[in-house]
Each structure stands twice: as C-alpha cells, then as structure tokens.
N, C-alpha and C positions, 0 to 999 in steps of 0.2 A: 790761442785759438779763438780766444772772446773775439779778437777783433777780425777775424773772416767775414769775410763779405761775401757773397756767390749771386754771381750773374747781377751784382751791380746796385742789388737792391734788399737780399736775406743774409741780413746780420744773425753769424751764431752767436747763441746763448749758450749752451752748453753741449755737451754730446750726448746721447740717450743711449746707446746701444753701439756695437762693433761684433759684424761675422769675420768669415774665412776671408770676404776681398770685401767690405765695403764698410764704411763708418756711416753712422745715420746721426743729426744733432737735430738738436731745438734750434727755428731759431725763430727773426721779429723779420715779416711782413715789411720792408720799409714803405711801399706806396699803400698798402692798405692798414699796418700796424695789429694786423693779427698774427699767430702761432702759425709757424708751419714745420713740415719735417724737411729736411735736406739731404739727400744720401746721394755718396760721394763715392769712388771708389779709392780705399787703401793705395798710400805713395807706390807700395813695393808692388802691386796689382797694376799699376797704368802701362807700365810696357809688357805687362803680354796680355795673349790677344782673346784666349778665352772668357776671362774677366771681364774684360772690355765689350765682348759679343753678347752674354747673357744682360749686361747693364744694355744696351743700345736695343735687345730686343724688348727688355722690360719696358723701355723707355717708349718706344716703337706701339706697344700692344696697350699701354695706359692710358697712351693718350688720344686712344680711337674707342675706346671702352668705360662706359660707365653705366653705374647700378649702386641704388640705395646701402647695400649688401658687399661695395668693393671699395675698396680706400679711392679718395679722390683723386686724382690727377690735378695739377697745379700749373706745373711751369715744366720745362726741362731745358738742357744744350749738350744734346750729344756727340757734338764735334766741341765741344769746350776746348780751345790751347791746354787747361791743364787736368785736361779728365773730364768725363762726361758727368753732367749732373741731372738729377731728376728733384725735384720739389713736390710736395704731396702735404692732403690735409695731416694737421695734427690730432692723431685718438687718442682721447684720455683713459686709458684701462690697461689690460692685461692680456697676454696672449694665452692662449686655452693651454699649452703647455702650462704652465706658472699658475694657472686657474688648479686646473688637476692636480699638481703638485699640492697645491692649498687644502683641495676639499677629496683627493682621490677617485671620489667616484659621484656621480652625476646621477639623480633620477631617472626614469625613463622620460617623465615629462619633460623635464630639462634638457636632458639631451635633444630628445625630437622637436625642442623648440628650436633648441640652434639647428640640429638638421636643416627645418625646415627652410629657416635662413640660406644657409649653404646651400641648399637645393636649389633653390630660388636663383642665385647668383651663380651657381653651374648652367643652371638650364638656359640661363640668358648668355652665358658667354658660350656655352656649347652651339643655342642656337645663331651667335654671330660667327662661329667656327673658327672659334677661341679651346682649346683644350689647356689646361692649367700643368699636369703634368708634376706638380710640387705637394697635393692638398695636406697639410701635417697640421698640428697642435701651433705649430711655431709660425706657422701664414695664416691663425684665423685669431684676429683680436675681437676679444668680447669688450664691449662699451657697456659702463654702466651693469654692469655685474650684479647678478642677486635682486634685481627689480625687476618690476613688471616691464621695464623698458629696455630689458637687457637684448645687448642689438651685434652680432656678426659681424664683422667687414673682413672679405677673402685681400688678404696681402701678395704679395709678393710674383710678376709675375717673370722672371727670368729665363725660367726653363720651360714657360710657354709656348704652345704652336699653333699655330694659324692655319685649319686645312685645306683652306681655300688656298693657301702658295705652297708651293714648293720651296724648301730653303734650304741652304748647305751652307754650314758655318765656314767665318775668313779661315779656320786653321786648318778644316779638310780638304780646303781648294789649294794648301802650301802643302797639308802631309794625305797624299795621293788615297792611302790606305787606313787613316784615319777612321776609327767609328764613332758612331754617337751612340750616346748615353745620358739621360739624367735621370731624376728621381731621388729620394731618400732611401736608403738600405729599410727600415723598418717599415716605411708606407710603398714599398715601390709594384705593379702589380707585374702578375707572371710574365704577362707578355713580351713588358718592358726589359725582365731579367732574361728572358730566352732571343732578344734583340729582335722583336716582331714590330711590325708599323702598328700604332696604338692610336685609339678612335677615344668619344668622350666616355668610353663606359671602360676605360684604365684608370679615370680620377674617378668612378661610384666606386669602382674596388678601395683606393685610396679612403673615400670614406668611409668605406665598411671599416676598412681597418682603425681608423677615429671612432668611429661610433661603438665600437669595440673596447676601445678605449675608455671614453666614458662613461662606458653603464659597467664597464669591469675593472675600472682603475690599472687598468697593466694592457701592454700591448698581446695580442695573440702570440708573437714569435718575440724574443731577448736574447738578447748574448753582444757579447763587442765583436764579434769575427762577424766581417759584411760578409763573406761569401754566404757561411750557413747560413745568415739570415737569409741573404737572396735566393738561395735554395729551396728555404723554407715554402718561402712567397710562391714559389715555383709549382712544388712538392707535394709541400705537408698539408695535412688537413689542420687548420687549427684547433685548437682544445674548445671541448663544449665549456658552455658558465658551469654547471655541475662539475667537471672534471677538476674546473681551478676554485671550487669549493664556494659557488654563489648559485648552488643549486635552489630554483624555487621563489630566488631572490626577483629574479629575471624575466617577464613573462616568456613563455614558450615561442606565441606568434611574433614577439619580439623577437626572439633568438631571431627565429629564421628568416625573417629578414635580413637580418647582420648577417647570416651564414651566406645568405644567397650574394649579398654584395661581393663575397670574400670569393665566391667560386671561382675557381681554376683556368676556366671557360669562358671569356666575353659574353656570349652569349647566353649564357646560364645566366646572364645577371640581369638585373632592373636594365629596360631598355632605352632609357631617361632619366635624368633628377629630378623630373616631374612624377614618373611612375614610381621612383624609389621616397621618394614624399610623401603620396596617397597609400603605398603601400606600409609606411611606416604608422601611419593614421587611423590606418584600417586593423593593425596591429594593436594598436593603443586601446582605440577604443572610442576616443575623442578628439574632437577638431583641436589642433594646437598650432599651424601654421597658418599664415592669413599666403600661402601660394596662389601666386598668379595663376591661376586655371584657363582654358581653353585659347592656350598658347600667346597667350599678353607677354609683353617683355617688356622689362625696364632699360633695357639696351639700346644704348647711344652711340653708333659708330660714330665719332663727327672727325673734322678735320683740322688739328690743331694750326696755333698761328705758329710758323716759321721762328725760330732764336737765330740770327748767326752767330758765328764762335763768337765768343764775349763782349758779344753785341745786345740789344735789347731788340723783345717780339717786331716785325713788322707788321705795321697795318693793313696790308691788304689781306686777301684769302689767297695763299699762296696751296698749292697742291700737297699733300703730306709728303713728309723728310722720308718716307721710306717707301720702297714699292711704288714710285711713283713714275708716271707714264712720263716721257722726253718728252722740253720741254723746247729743243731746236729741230729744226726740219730735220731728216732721217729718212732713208731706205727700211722699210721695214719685209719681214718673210715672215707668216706664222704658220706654225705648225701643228696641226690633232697628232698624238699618238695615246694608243691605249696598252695600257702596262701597267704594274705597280709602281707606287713612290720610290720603292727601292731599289727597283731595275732604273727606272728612270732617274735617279741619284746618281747612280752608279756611272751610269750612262752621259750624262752632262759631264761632271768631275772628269769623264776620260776626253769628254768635246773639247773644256776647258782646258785641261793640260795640255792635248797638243794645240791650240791655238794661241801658244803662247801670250808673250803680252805681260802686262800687268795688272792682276786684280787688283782693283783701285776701292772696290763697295762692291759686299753682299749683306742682302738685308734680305727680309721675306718677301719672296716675289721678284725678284731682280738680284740680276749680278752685271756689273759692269767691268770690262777687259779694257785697255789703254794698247791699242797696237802701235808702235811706233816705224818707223819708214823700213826697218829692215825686212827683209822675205822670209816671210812663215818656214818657208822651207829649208832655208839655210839655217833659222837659230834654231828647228828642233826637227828630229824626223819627226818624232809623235810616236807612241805606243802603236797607230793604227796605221801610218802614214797614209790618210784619207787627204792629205793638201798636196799629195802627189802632181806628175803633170811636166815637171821641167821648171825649173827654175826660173822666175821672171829676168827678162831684160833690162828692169830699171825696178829703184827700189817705189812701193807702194807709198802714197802717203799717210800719214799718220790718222788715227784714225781712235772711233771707241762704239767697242760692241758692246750690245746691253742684252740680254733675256729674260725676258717677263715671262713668268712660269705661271700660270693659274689654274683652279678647275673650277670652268661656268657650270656646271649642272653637280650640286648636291647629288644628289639620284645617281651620278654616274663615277665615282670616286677615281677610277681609272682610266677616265677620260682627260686628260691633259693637253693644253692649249699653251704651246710656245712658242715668243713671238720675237724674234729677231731684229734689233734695231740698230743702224749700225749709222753713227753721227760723222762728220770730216769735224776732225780736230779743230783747226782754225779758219780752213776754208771753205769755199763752197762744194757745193754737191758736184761734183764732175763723172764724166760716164768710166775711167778707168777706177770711181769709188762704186758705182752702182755695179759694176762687172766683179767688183772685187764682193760686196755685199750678197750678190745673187749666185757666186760659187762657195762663199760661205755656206750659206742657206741653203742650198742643195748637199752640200756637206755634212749639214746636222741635221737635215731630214734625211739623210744616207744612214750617217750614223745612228739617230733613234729610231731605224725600223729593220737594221741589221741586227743578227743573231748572233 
C-alpha cells in the first residue's frame, strides 16, 4: 500500500484510520510535498451504491464549503475508474471522542470554548444551507489540545443536506419505496427518529447532546440496542447533572441551556448556532468565543476546478461536477409547485418511475434520465399511466431528461422551482423532440399538482 499513488500525484505513506466503508491514509503532496489525507472508499464498498452516494455527496458539499472551523477541502475525483476519491488537509490531533475518553469530562469553560467553535462553523454552513446531520465526538477533531490555541475543525460531511435542492438518493430511484434515514443512534434528534423533514436546529439538538457530553462525561441516553436509544431521543426526558450525581458541579443556567438544546420540540430550541452561543455565554458569565456576530460568515461557496476520471484538474473554470445547469442547447419547462419536500419526494420518485429510461446521475439538485428510442408507453404503463394517449407511430429519438429541483426564496421553504430540461442525445433539436419535451412537462406539472 506504501506504493499507491491517487490521482497521479498523493503517494500513501501509511493508513491512519478505517470506518464501516471507507479507509483514510497519510500521504505526500507530490507537486507541493506537503501531508495530506486521502480517503478512499473500502474494495468491498465500491460496488454498492449507497457507499458510493454518501462519498460523492461529501465530496459534492466540501468542495463548495469552507470555514476556518471545517477541515479543508483539497482535491477530489468522484467518477475515479477505481472508486471515488476526496483529498483533504492533514490535522495533527485528536477527535473529541478520544479526547473524552482521555480526560472524561471537560470544564464548562472548555467546553463552551469548543461550543463556541462549533457554533461558528454551524451558523456558517446553516447560513449557506448546508445542514450537517452527523454532529458526534467522532466528526469534531480538536487541533492542538490543552492550549490556549486549542482549535475545532467539523469533519465529515456524508450525510449532509443542502436545503436549497431537493435530492433523492441513486437507490431510492431503483427501490420505489425505499426511505431515508441517517444520523447516529446516540446523537440522532427526535424528529429524525419519528422520519420528519429536519431543518438546521436537528444538528443544535445533536449538540446539546455533545455538550452533554462533555461537561458530564457520559451521554444522556446508553445502551447497545439502537431502537431504545432511538426511542429515548424521541421520548425520554434526559436525566438532570444531579440525577447522574454532578449535582452542583454544573452551573444551573448552564444546565439549561443544554436541556433546551435536547428538547423534544424544534422549536423549543435555540433558533441558531448563533443564539445557542450567546446563550451559552450568557450562562457562563464570561466572553469565551471570539463568534462572528451580526451575521459575518466565514463561508466560501466557490467552485471547484473539474478532475476527469483519472485525469488531472482542468484549467479553465469549468461549472460545478454536481447540480449543474446543461451545458448543450435543451427545451427547458419550469415548474412552482407549493408542497412539502416530502410530498414533493414522493412525488418525482413516482414521475421518474413511470418515465422510464435510465437514471444515469442523481446528485443535489438534479437527476438526469437517458430515454432511449423505444415508446414510454410500450416499456411501462407506469403506476399512474399519465403518458397515456395511444401509442406513437414511430419510435421517439433518444434523448436525456434532467430536473433541476431548487428553492429560490429562504423565506418560503415550500416553495419549489422545477425545471425540466430535455437534451437530443446526439442530434439536433427537432420539433418531434420539442413536442415530445412539452407533453413531458405538461405531464409533471399534471402530476405535481394532482392529489
């Protein structure tokens, strides 16, 4: 393994760590000769397809995001021939899991120094509409531990969401009735376990439950059975610091801030990373975070350079690998419809099944379909049979639909803007494609405003 190469130029040194699907190594920089990390995904992980989905979104959301407070982005090649790779700065330290384990429990100051960190690098990915959806001990490496320059960086972002797109992973568009799920069983917040759409005040809960953590050395809820935990999360009130015998230890106005992140209720909770920051300060008693205050953000959307498969970056400024607008002439139809994300989930998944085809790429914000010359109508009825009509006289040409799923206005979350772009395969635009494109599009504005 010394002698791996990735992407032509990061020679491993050695391997540092291995999860459930991915191996992380050291390795050397060859054009600049500095440390980087390399994380790869596990041989027996490349051919299935969730594995594969959470790396290309981590991949996807790193390299449009940056902040003092979130590991760096580097390099990456998510269509790799031999698996997707991401490259990132290398941190010298420890992850607050391992930290904990060390020292078990954490001052109040201590702790609401990293809070404040954390907060920081929430409120900036919350305010690019970025939700994290993982926060644990195990995604936040502390730098330089036990100093006055002891420094946060949020890791890992795989089971992030982006709420400005809409997404539906590649295996729920093969398995019709597939649900989603992610989170860890001990951090994961109610909403998530009761299968509700979750906003950015699902990761304050996630921290309450950290911050819980470190001023009380043990989590609020234990046990190896997920369900009870999940239950718990749901459920249970957690145990006060008194109950688990650090009665006194603890300030009080401290408590309850940690109680209020843990409530039950979204909106019972801190309405920001910002507000649960100043509220943690206010508790304290003393300034201990240097928080960006009156909405500064260290957030860097930018737009990384293009990798092709086991090719090296191009020079120009090429459009982002994900979510990105066509870039050949196209018929386009777009669509407002006002609904939930989850009706409107629901909703496409059944568009896409009967319009056959083949999902070729779904990323956030786009799915693209590969129609080939045969008639929609002949290879499937469809669930709804909305391509009704009689069967064509000759077969269609081949073709590829795209939908760009987004929501322009914050302010209106249920506001959805989809936009239908439908390319000629290898030929030109002809009017039996644009007849074909505009009773599509009448099709999916039929179907997302039927009942």
């Amino acid at each position: 393994m010394a002698e791996q190469v990735y992407l032509g130029r990061y020679r491993v040194t050695r391997q540092l760590d291995q999860g459930g699907m991915s191996r992380i190594f050291l390795a050397r920089d060859g054009a600049s000769g500095r440390d980087v990390v390399v994380k790869v995904l596990k041989p027996e992980c490349l051919a299935s397809s969730k594995p594969r989905e959470h790396f290309r979104r981590e991949i996807h959301i790193m390299s449009r995001f940056e902040h003092p407070n979130a590991v760096k982005y580097l390099d990456a090649a998510p269509n790799d021939p031999g698996g997707p790779v991401l490259v990132m700065e290398y941190l010298r330290g420890v992850d607050l899991g391992v930290l904990l384990h060390q020292q078990r429990r954490l001052s109040p100051e201590r702790a609401g120094r990293l809070l404040g960190q954390l907060c920081d690098v929430l409120q900036a990915a919350h305010d690019g509409g970025i939700i994290h959806r993982d926060i644990k001990p195990g995604n936040l490496m502390i730098v330089h531990g036990g100093t006055p320059d002891e420094t946060l960086k949020l890791m890992d972002f795989g089971l992030a969401k982006i709420t400005a797109m809409l997404y539906i992973a590649p295996d729920e568009l093969v398995n019709y009735a597939a649900p989603a799920a992610s989170g860890t069983p001990e951090y994961i917040s109610p909403e998530e376990v009761r299968g509700q759409e979750v906003d950015a005040r699902a990761d304050l809960y996630s921290v309450g439950v950290v911050l819980y953590e470190m001023l009380a050395g043990r989590l609020p809820f234990r046990g190896d059975d997920v369900q009870k935990l999940m239950k718990c999360h749901e459920k249970v009130t957690p145990p006060t610091f008194a109950e688990i015998g650090l009665g006194g230890l603890i300030p009080s106005a401290i408590e309850d801030v940690v109680r209020c992140c843990l409530n039950k209720q979204p909106d019972q909770r801190p309405r920001s990373a910002a507000e649960l920051a100043l509220r943690y300060e206010k508790a304290l008693g003393k300034r201990i975070t240097q928080f960006r205050r009156a909405g500064a953000t260290t957030t860097q959307l930018r737009v990384p350079a293009l990798r092709p498969a086991g090719g090296t970056p191009l020079t120009s400024t090429p459009p982002p690998p994900f979510a990105r607008a066509t870039q050949r002439a196209g018929m386009q139809h777009s669509i407002e419809a006002v609904m939930p994300e989850a009706l409107a989930l629901v909703k496409l998944k059944g568009f896409i099944h009967d319009l056959g085809g083949e999902v070729i790429e779904s990323v956030p914000g786009m799915i693209r379909v590969r129609l080939d010359g045969e008639p929609v109508e002949k290879k499937r009825a469809g669930l709804f049979g909305w391509l009704g009509g009689g069967p064509p006289t000759a077969a269609p040409a081949a073709a590829e639909v795209e939908l760009h799923m987004e929501r322009r206005d914050p302010a209106q979350p249920n506001r959805l803007t989809i936009t239908l772009v439908m390319n000629p395969g290898k030929g030109l635009i002809s009017a039996d494609l644009r007849t074909r494109c505009n009773q599509i599009g009448r099709n999916l504005q039929a179907y997302l405003m039927g009942r």
